[in-house]
N, C-alpha and C positions, 0 to 999 in steps of 0.2 A: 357479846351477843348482838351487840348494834352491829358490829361489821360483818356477821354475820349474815346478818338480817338484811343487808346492805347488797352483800355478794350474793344472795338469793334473789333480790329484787332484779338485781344486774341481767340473773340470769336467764329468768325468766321474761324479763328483759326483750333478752336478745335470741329468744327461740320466735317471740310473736314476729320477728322482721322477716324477711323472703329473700333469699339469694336472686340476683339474675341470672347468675346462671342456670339455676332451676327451672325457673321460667324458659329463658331460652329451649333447654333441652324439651322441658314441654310442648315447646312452640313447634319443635323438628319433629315431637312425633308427631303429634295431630299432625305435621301438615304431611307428612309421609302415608298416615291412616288412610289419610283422605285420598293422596292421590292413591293408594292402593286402590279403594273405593272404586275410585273414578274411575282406573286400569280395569276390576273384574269387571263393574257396570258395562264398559266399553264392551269388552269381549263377550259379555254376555250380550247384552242387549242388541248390539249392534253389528260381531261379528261371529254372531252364532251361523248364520249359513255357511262361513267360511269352514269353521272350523267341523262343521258337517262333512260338511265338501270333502276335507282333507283325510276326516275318519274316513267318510265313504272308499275315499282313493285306497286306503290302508288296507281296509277290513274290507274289501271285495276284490274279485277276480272275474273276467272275461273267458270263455272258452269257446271257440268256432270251430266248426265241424263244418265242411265243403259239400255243396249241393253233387247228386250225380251229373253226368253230360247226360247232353239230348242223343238223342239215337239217329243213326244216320240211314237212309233206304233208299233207294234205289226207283227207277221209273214205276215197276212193278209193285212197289210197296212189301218189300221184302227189307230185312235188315239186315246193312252188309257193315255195320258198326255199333254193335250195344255195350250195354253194362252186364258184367256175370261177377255176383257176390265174393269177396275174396275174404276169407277167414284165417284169423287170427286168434291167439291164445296170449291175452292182456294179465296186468296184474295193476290194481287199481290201487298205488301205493300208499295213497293219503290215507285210505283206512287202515293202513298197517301200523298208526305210529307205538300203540302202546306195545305191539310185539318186537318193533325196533328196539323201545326204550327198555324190554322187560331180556333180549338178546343183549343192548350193549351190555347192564348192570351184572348178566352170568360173564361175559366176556371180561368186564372189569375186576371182578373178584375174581376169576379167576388169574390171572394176568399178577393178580398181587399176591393171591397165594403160592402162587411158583417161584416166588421171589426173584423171577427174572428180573435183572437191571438194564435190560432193554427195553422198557413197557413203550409202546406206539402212545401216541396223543390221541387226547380225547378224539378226535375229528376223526383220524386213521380206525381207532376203536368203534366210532359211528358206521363210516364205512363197512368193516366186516360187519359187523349187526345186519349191515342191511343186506349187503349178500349175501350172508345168514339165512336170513329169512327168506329170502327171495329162492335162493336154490331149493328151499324145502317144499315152495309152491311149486317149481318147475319140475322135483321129482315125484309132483301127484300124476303131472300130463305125461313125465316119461311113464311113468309104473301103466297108466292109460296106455298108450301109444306105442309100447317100446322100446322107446331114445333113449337116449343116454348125453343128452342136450346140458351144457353146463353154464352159469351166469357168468356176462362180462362184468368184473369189476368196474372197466372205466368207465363203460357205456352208460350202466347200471347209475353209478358218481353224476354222471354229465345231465342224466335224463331228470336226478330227483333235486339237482339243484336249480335247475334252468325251465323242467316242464314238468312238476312235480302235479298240477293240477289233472296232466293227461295222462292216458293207460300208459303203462311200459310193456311195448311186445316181448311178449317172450318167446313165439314164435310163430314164422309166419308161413302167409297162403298153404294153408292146409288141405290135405286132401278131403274131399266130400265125405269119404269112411271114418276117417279120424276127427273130422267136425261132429260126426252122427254120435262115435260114439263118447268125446267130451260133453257134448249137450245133454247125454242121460246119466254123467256121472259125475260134474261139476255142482255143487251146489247151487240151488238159486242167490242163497243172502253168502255165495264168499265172492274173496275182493279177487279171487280168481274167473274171468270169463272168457269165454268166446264172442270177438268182437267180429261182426260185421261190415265190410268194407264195401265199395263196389272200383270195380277196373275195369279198363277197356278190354272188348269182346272181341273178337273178329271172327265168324260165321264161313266166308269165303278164305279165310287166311292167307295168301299172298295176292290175290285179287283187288286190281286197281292200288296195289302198295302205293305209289309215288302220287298218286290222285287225292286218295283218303287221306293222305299224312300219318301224324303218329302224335301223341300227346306227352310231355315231359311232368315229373314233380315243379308243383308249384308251392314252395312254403309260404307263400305270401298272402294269403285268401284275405279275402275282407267281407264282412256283412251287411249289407243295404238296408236301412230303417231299422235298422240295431243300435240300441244303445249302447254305452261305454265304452266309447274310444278311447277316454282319456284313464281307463283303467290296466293295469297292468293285464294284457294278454295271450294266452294260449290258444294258439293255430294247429290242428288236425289237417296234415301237406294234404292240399287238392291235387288239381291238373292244371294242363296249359297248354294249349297247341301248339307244338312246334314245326311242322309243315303241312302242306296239301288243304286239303278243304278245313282238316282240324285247327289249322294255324289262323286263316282266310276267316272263317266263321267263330274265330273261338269265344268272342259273346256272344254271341245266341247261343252256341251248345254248351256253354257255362254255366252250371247249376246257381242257383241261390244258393250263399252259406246259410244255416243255420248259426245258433251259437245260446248259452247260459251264462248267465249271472250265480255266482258264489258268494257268501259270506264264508271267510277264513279267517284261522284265528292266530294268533300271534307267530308260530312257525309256519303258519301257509299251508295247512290242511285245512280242508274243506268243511263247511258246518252246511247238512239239508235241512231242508230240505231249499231247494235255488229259488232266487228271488225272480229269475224273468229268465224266461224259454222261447225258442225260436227253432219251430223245424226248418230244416234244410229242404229247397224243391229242385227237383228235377230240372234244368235245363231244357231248352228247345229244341222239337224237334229239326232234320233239316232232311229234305225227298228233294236228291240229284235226276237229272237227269243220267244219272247209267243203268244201260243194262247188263246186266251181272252174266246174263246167258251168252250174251255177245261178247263180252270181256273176257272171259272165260275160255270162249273159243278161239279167239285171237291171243293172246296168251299163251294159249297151250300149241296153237300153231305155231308160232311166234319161238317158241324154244325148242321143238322141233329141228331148227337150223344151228342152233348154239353156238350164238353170236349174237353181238347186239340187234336191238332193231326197235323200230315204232309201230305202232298203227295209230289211225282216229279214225273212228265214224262219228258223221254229225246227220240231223233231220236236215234232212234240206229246207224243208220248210221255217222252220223257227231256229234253227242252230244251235238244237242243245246235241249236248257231246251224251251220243251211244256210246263209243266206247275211247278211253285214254290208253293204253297202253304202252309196257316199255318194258323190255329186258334187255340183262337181267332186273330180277327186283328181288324180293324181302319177304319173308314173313311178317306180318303186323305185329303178330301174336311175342317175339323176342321183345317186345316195346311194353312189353307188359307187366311186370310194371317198370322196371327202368332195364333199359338196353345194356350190355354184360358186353364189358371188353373184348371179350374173345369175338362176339357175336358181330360187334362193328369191325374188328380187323377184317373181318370175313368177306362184310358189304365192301371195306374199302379196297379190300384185293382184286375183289368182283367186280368193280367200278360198277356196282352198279347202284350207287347214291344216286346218279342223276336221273331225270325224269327226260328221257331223250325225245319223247312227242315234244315237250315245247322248249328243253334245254339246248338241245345239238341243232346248228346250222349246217348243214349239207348243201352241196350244188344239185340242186334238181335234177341234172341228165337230160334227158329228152321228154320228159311229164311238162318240161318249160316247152317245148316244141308250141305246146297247145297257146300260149300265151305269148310266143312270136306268131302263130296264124293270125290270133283275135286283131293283134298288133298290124300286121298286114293289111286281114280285111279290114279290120275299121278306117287305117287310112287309106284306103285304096292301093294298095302296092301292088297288092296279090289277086290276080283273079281265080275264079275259083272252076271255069270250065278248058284253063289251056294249058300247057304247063310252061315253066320260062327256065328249065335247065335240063339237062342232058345228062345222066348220073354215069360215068363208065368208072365207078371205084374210087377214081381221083379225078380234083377239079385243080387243074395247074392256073393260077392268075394271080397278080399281085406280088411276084415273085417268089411265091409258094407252093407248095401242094398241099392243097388240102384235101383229107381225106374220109370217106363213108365209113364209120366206125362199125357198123351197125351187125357186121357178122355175115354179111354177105355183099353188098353193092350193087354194081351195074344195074339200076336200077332201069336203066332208061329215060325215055321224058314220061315222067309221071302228071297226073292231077293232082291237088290237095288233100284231097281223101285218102289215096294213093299214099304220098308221100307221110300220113299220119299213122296210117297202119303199117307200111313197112319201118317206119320210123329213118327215112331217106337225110342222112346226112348234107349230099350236096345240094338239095331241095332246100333243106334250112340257112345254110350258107347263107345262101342268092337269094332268101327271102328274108332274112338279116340285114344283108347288104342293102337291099329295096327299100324295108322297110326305115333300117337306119336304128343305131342303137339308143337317140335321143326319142323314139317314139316308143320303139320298145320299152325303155325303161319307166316313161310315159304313161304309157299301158302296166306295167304293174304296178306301177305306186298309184293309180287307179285299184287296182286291188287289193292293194295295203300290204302287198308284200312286203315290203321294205319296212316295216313296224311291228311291234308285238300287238296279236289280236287283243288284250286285255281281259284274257280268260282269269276266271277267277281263281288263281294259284300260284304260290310265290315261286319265284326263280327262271319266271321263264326268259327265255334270251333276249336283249335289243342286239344281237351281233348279225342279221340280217343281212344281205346288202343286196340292192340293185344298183350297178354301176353306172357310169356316164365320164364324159371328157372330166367333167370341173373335179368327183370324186376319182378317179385315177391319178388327177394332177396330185391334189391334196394327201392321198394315203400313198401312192405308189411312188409317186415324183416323176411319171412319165406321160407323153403325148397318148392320145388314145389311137391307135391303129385298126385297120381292117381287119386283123388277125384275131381283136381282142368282139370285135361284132361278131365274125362268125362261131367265137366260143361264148358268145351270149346266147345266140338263137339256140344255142343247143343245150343250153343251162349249164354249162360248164366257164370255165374265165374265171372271174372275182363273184358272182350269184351263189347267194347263199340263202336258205328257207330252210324252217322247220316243217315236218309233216304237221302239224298244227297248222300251217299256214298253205300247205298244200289241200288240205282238205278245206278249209274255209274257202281257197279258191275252186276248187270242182266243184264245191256246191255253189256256189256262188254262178260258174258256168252252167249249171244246171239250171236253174232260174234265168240263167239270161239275165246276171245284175251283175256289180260289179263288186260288191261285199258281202260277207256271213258275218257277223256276231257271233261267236260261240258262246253258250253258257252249260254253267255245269249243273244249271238250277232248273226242275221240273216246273213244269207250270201245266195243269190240264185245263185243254183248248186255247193252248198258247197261239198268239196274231203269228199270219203270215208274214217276213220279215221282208220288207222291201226296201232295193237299193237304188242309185242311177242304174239305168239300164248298161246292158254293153254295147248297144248300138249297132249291133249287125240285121244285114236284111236276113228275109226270109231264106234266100238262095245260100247268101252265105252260112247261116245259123245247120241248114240241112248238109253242105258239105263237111263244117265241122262236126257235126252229131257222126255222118256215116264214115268219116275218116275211125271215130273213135269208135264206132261199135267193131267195124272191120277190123281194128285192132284185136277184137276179142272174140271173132272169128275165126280168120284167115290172117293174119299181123301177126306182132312178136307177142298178143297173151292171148293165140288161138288156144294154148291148154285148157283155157275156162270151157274151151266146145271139145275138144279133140279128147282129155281125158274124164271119164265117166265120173270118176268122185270130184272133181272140180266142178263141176255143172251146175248150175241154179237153175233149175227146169220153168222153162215157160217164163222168164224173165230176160228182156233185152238189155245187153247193159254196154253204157259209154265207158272206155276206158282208155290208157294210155303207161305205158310200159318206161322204163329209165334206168341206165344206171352211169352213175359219175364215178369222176376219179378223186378221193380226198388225195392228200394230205400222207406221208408213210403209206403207198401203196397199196392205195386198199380200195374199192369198189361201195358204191352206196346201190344197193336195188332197190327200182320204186317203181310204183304201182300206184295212178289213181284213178278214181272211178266214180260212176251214180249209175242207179237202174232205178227204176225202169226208165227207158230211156224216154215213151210216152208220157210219163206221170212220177218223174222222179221222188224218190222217196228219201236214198240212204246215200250218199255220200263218204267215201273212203280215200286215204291216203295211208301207204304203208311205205315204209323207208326203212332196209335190212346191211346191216355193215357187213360188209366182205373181204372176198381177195381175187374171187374170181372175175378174170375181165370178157368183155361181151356183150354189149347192148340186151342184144336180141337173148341171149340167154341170162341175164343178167332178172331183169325187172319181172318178166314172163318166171322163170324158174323157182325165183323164190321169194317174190313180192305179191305177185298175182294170185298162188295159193291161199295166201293168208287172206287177202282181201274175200276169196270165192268164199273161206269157212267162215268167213262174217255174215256174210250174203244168204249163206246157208240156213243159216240159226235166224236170221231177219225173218226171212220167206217161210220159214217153218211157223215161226211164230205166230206172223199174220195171217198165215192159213187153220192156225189151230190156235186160236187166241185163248189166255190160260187165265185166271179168275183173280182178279187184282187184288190185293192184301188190304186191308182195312189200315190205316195208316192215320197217325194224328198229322193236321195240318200243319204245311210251315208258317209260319208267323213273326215281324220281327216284331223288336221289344220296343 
């Protein structure tokens, strides 16, 4: 019993002692507790905004919707570029999930009860679900409408993975009839609607094509003083200008985006009601200087001849552009909403992409005549009461002959005047020769011929040229010769200008200054635009004026008197007639001008591609008409001036 008693003592003993190891393992967890402790403390206390942050990024969605453009009008205040509603037939799919989910679960039982051992995957079984479902909204609008319209599977796949926030079209730009009668039979509370869009207008539809531009899809919108950049975002395709004024202006007539904030929940449908809203605003307006009446009529002259050609009229006074014109051109309206392969093969059969007012360089013809005079009289070469050549058709010197193009010859010894309205070849020669091709050339780049005016619209040409010795060496590799002067005086040789640049020089000579500014931008009671003068006296200023009316009397564009629809009644007008030789055989007619020749107003340049050759019939035949039906629609106007449109101001931003 004693050893008993002994080995009980022992053992009781040896329960009161403590392992270390015990302790130890105590010691790891407190200290693991703790730092646990100290870990949630941290993240709570300290990195709660973060992990806000992070929810936010998760559990929210961005969606932007693109403001309209600004409306574009014209001098008149008329609008010859709006916005017209374009309708659509959406399906709003995020409300659809529990119809999805209630389509795959019949798809899946069934799938198994047919014991087929082909069964699709879950994802493939999602899929059909939802084009399930979708085709069953699409045959409320056909049974509406019609159709017999069917869902793209892939498209269908691509939209609900990638932009499941936004509508999925089901079909688009509707007719006015068929929006009317979706609106009266569409539910208000289903996820089927008729959504609202707006697209580019065109009022005038092919009118000033190559001027106005055209506008392209832009997927890339963004929202100004909108939050949530850094949230995952859904873009509603805006616009974007791709040429003419729409390209040139495209912030300003750039609407404000809109856009909404979402809470979504774990698949990425939508929970409302949105936590922050942002209407989208309208864009800027922008009021050109063109007139649509005058465009219109130059235009419809203009392809009368069906063949390329240009016109411009500018204000003489202030240099905004009356009219741009150019054929062939385009419909706007194929631009609307995105341009259709067929419709571009078309333009580019037609060549008529380019904007040939300020694209195409031509040799001016004899319209240069006027700017070897100015060249003349301002240095003295040429006087203006004697004459210094003898015209009998051909002038033999120099080892040459050169000859009067002009459709007739023998002109005699002419005056200046004289020599401007018969348009006298050998006259310009010897007044070439006089004056020297280093003054001449002098003399234009004085008027900026040799430069792009800097009108506001992309593409226009720098391929220009007024020549001289140092530019013949450099581009041609040769000496300059007498041969190459006498085909300057006559705007023919290496001279090259746009009717853009023709016209800025006629009005320029109207004024008696030596540059125009063109703008395509209205301004009411815009400043008189003043240059350097051109420096001629009074003597000489009155030969040059009556050389140019007698052009358009008794000269190569008496048709403006002699035929009765060409007439501008009661208006004196300066003109001057041309036509060159391109390039492939082919004739450029031209025609520039200003009237009234007391009180100039209007400013024209017309330049038409041909084949027919003939000065005298050339520029007079089918350049001068166009100009007259300008002139026509001008003088009508300001005789019966018509009630100017109420227009919102232009403004920039």
């Amino acid at each position: 019993m004693a050893n008993l008693a002994s080995q009980s003592g022992n053992l009781v003993e040896s329960h009161k002692g403590y392992d270390p190891r015990i302790i130890m393992f105590y010691f790891i967890i407190a200290v693991l507790l703790i730092t646990l402790a100290v870990g949630v403390a941290y993240q709570q206390l300290f990195k709660t905004d973060q992990h806000h942050e992070r929810e936010r990024m998760q559990s929210q969605r961005r969606i932007l919707v693109p403001g309209p453009r600004g409306n574009i009008y014209d001098r008149d205040g008329r609008v010859i570029v709006g916005n017209r509603p374009r309708f659509s037939v959406v399906l709003y799919l995020d409300e659809l999930r529990r119809e999805f989910r209630r389509e795959y679960i019949i798809i899946r039982k069934n799938y198994r009860a047919s014991g087929d051992k082909d069964v699709p995957s879950s994802a493939q079984m999602e899929q059909i679900a939802r084009a399930s479902v979708v085709q069953r909204y699409l045959d409320q609008v056909n049974t509406v409408l019609g159709r017999s319209e069917k869902v793209d599977g892939r498209d269908l796949t691509r939209h609900f993975v990638r932009e499941l926030l936004l509508p999925y079209t089901l079909l688009d730009d509707l007719e006015p009839a068929e929006y009317a009668r979706l609106l009266e039979s569409l539910p208000v509370s289903s996820p089927l609607q008729v959504y609202t869009s707006s697209t580019r207008f065109y009022p005038f539809g092919a009118a000033a094509a190559h001027t106005l531009g055209y506008v392209g899809v832009n997927p890339d919108i963004e929202a100004e003083d909108f939050p949530g950049d850094d949230l995952r975002t859904f873009k509603l395709k805006g616009s974007i200008g791709r040429d003419g004024l729409e390209k040139v202006f495209d912030n300003r007539l750039q609407g404000e985006s809109g856009g909404t904030i979402f809470r979504v929940d774990p698949a990425g449908f939508r929970i409302n009601p949105p936590l922050e809203k942002k209407q989208p605003v309208q864009g800027q307006n922008l009021v050109t200087s063109l007139d649509m009446d005058l465009q219109r009529a130059a235009e419809d002259k203009l392809r009368e001849f069906e063949t390329p050609g240009a016109a411009v009229a500018l204000d003489v006074r202030t240099g905004e552009v009356l009219v741009l014109a150019s054929v062939p051109d385009y419909n706007l309206e194929i631009f609307s909403p995105r341009l259709s392969f067929t419709d571009s093969a078309d333009i580019e059969k037609r060549q008529a992409w380019a904007n040939r007012a300020i694209s195409s360089a031509y040799p001016p013809g004899s319209t240069f005549k006027i700017l070897t005079a100015i060249a003349g009289l301002h240095s003295g070469a040429l006087p203006t009461d004697e004459p210094i050549v003898n015209c009998a058709g051909v002038l033999h010197t120099n080892g040459r002959n050169y000859v009067c193009y002009n459709g007739r010859g023998h002109h005699g010894e002419v005056l200046l005047p004289e020599a401007i309205s018969s348009s006298c070849d050998i006259y310009f020669y010897e007044a070439g020769w006089r004056t020297s091709a280093e003054r001449i050339a002098v003399e234009a780049r004085r008027f900026h011929l040799d430069r792009p005016s800097g009108i506001q619209l992309p593409h226009e040409t720098s391929r220009m040229v007024i020549p001289d010795q140092k530019w013949k060496v450099e581009h041609v590799g040769q000496n300059w010769f007498p041969g190459d002067t006498a085909n300057m005086a006559i705007g023919q040789g290496f001279v090259l200008v746009t009717p853009l640049d023709m016209a800025c020089f006629v009005a320029s000579v109207a004024r008696g200054e030596v540059f125009t500014k063109p703008t395509l931008l209205h301004q009411a009671n815009a400043p008189t635009q003043h240059a350097e003068p051109i420096g001629l006296t009074p003597k000489q200023r009155a030969a040059l004026l009556k050389g140019m009316e007698d052009c358009t009397t008794i000269g190569t564009a008496k048709v403006l008197t002699n035929l009765p629809a060409l007439r501008v009644p009661n208006v004196r007008i300066a003109g001057k007639t041309g036509t060159a030789q391109i390039p492939g055989n082919k004739n450029v007619a031209w025609f520039i001008c200003f009237a009234p020749i007391e009180n100039p107003e209007i400013a024209i340049a017309v330049a038409i591609e041909g084949d027919t050759a003939g000065e005298e019939f050339g520029g007079g035949l089918y350049a001068a008409p166009v100009a007259s039906r300008i002139m026509q629609e001008y003088f009508r106007k300001k005789n019966q001036p018509a009630t100017r449109a109420t227009i919102q101001p232009f403004k920039s931003k």
